[in-house]
C-alpha positions as CSV (number, residue, x, y, z in Angstrom):
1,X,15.3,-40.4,23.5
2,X,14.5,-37.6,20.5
3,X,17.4,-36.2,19.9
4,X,17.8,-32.7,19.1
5,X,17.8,-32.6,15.8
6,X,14.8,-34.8,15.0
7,X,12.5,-32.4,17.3
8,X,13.6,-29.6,15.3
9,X,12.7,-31.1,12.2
10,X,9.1,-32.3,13.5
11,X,8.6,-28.6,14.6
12,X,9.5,-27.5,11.2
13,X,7.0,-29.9,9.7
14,X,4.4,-28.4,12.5
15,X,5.2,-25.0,11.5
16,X,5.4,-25.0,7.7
17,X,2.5,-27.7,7.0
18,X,-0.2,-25.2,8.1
19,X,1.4,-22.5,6.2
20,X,1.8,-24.7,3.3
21,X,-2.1,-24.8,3.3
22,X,-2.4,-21.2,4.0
23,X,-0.6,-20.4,0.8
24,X,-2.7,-23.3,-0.8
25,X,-6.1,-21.6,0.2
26,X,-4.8,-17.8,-0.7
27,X,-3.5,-18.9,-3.9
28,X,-6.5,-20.6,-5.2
29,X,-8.9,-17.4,-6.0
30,X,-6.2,-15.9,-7.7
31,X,-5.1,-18.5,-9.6
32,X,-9.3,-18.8,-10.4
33,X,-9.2,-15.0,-11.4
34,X,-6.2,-15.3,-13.2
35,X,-7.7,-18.3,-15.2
36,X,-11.4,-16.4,-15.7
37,X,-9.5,-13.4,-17.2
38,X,-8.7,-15.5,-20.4
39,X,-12.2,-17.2,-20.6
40,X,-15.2,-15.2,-22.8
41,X,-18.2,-13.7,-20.6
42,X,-20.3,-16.8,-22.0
43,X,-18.3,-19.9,-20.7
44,X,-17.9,-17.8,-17.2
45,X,-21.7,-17.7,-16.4
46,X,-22.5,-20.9,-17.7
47,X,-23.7,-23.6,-15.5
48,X,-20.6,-25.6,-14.0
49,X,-17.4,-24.8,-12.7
50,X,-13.8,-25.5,-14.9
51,X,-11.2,-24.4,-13.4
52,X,-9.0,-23.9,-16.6
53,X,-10.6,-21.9,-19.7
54,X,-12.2,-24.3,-22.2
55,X,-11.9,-21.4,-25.0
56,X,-8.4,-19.7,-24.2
57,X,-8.4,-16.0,-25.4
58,X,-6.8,-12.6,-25.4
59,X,-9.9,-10.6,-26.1
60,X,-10.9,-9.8,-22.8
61,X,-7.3,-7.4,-22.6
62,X,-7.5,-6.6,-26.2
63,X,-11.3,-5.1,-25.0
64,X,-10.6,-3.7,-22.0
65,X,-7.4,-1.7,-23.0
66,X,-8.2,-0.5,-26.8
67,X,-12.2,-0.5,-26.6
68,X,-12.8,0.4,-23.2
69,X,-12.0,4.2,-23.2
70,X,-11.5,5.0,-19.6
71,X,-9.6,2.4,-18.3
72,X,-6.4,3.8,-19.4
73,X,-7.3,7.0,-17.5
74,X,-8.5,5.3,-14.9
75,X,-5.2,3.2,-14.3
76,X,-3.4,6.9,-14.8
77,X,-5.2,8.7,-12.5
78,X,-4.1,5.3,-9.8
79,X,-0.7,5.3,-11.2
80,X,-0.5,9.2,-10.4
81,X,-2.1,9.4,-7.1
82,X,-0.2,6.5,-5.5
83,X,3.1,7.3,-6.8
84,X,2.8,11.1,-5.2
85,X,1.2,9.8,-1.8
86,X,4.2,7.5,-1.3
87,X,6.8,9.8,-2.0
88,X,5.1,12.4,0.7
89,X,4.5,10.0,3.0
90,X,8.4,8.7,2.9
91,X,9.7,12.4,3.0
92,X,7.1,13.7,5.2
93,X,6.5,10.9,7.7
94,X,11.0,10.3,8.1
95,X,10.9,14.3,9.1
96,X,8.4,14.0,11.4
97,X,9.9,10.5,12.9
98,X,13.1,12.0,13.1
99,X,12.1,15.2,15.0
100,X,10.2,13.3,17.6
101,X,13.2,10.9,17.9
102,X,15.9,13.5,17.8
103,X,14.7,17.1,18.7
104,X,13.8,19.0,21.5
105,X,11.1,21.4,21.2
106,X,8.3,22.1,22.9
107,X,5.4,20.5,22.8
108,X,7.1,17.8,21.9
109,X,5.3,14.9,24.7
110,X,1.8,16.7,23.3
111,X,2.6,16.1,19.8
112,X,4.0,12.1,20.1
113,X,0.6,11.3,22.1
114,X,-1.5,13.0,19.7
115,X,0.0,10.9,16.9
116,X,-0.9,7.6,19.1
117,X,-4.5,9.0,19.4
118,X,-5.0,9.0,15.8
119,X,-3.7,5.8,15.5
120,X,-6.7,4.6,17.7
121,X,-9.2,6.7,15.2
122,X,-10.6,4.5,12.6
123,X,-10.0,6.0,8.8
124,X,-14.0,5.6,8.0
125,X,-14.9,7.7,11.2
126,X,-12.7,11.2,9.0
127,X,-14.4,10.4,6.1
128,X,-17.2,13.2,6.5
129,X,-14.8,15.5,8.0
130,X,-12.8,14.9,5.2
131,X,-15.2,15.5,2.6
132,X,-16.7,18.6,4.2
133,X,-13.1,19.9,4.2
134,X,-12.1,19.0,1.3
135,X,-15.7,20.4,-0.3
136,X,-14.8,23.9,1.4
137,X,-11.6,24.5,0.3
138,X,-13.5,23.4,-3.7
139,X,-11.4,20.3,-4.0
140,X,-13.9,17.3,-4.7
141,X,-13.6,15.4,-7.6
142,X,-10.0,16.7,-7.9
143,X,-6.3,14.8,-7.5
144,X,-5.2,17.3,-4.6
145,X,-8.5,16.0,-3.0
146,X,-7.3,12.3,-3.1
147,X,-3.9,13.1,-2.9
148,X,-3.4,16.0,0.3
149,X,-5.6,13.9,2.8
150,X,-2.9,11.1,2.2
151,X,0.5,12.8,2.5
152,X,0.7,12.3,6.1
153,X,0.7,8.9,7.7
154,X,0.7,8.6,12.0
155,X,1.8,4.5,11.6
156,X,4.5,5.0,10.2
157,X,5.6,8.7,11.9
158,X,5.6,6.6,15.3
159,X,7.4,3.5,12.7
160,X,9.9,6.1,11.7
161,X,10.2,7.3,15.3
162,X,11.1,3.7,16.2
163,X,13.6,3.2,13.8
164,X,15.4,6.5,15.0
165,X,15.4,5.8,18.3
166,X,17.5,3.0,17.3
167,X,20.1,4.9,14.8
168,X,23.5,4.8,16.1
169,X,24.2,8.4,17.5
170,X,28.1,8.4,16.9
171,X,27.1,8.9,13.0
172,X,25.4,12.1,13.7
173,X,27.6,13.5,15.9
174,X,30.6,12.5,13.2
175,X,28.9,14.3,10.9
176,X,28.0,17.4,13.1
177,X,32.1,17.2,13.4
178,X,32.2,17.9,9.8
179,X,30.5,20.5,9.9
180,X,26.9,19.5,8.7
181,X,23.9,21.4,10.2
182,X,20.9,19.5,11.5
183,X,19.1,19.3,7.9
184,X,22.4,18.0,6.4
185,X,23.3,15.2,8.6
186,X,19.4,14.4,8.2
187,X,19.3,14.4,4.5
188,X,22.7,12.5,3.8
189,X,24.0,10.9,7.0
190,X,20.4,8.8,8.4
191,X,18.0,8.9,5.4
192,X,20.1,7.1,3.4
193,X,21.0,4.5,5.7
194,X,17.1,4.2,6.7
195,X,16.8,2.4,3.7
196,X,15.0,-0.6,5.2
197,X,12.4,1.4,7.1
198,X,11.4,3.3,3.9
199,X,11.5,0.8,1.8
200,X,9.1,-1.2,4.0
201,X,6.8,2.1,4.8
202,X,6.9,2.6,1.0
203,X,5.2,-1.0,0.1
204,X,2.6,-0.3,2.9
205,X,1.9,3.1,1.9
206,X,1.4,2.6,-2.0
207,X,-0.5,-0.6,-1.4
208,X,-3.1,1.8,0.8
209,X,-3.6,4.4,-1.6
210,X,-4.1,1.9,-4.7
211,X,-7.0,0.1,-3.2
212,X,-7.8,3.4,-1.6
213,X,-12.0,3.1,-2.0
214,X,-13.8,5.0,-0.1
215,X,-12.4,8.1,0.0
216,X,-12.6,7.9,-4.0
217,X,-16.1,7.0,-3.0
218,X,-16.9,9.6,-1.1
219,X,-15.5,12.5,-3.1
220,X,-15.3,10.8,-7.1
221,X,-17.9,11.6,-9.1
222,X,-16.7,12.4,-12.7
223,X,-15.8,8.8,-13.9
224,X,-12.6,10.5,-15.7
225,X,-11.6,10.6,-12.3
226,X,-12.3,7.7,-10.9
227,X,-9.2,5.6,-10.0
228,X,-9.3,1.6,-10.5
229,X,-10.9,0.5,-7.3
230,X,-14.0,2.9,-8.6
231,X,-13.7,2.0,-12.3
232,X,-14.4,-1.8,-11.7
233,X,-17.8,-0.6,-10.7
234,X,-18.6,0.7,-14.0
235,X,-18.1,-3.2,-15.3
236,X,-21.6,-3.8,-13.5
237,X,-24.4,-3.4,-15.9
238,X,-27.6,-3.0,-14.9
239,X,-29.0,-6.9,-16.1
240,X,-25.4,-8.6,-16.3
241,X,-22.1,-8.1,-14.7
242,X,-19.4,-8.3,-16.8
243,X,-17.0,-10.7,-15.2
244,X,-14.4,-11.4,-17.7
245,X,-13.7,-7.4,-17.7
246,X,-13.6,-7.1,-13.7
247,X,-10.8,-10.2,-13.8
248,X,-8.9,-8.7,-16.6
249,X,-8.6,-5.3,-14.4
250,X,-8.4,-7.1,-11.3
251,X,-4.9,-8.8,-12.6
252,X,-4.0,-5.5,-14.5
253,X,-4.5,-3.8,-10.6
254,X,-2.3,-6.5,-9.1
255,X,0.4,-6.2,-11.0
256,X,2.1,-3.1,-9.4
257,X,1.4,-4.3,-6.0
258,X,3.0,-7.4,-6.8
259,X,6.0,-5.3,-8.7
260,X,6.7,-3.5,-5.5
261,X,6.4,-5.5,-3.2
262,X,8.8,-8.7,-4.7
263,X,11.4,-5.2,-5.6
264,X,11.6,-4.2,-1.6
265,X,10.6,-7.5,0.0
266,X,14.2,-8.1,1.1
267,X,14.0,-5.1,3.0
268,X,11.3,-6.3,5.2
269,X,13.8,-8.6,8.0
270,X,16.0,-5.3,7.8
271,X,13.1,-3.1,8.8
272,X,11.8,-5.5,11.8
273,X,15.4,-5.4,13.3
274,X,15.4,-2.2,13.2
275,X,11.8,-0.5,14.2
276,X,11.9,-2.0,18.3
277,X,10.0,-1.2,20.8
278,X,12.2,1.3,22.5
279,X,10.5,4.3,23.6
């Protein structure tokens, strides 16, 4: 008879073998790009395929960051744009949670369904909406034109709604005990201890809006505007592409991403206990 034990252990070999390869396969193109990145433009088209650079160098970054003169600006404007977006979204999206969690107002049934009917709406569908908006009010080509249409997110309002929904009550009433108002008790009582929700919302919402493309598509046209997602673009010439450029700012656009997301990863179990299903 298989005891106990051994079954567990063969389900944990079931389980993390395939994941095993799945990190395997994901891995791999990285590693690729990574490797690319220090190889020069003439060993990458070559005929053949080495996986590790036969001529190791550091001129493809030296290039890119002293001699390419709008990369900087472009890795400003991504810096800029995503760092604003996330902190409206956490302030902005925990208010609106928090009222549809904890408030009664009117309208309030209207407003919650609405939010669930744009979460059905694909983001490409807005995009001429968008620009014609953003075209009338003379915003093209222009940071409050990629950064207003992003302040607002209705995933994580409803995630934020969740996560209320589950708060423990007795804290807020404490608080109202001691004589904090509504905006009090939300500002110093439940944001703070929401920590795992917005840390979670945070990695999700700066990971949209820095490979945010086609809004900086559709409205982008002054490449001292461009963000980085755009600016790899202007690597492709018009005979060659200039793949030892597009690596080198593919890993320099990683980075961040991967900063953030190992700084608030151990938030992510927190979160998922947390944002339930009750309604």
């Amino acid at each position: 008879m298989v005891s106990k034990r051994s079954w567990n252990l063969g389900l944990s070999w079931f389980v993390y073998i395939p994941l095993t390869l799945y990190a395997i396969v994901t891995l791999i193109p990285f590693l690729w790009a990574l490797s690319t990145s220090f190889k020069p433009l003439s060993e990458i088209v070559s005929d053949g395929m080495n996986f590790l650079p036969r001529q190791f160098t550091f001129q493809n970054y030296q290039n890119i960051f002293l001699q390419e003169p709008l990369f900087l600006r472009w890795l400003f404007n991504s810096v800029l744009i995503a760092v604003i977006v996330t902190i409206c979204n956490l302030l902005l999206n925990s208010m609106a949670g928090y009222a549809l969690a904890r408030l009664q107002f009117r309208g309030k049934r209207f407003w919650f369904f609405l939010i669930l009917a744009v979460l059905a709406v694909p983001g490409q569908v807005t995009l001429l909406p968008t620009f014609l908006i953003l075209k009338t009010f003379g915003w093209l080509n222009s940071y409050q034109g990629m950064i207003v249409p992003s302040i607002v997110n209705a995933t994580f309002i409803f995630m934020m709604r969740q996560f209320f929904l589950n708060f423990p009550k007795e804290l807020e009433e404490a608080a109202e005990l001691d004589g904090l108002n509504r905006f009090e008790t939300f500002w110093y009582i439940v944001l703070p201890l929401a920590k795992p929700a917005l840390a979670a919302q945070a990695i999700f919402v700066f990971m949209g809006s820095w490979n945010n493309f086609s809004l900086p598509l559709v409205i982008l046209f002054d490449p001292e505007m461009f963000t980085l997602p755009l600016g790899l673009n202007a690597f492709k010439g018009q005979y060659n592409i200039y793949w030892n450029y597009i690596m080198v700012a593919s890993m320099v656009f990683t980075l961040p991403v991967l900063i953030i997301y190992l700084f608030f990863n151990r938030y992510f179990i927190q979160s998922a206990m947390f944002t339930g299903t009750k309604g």
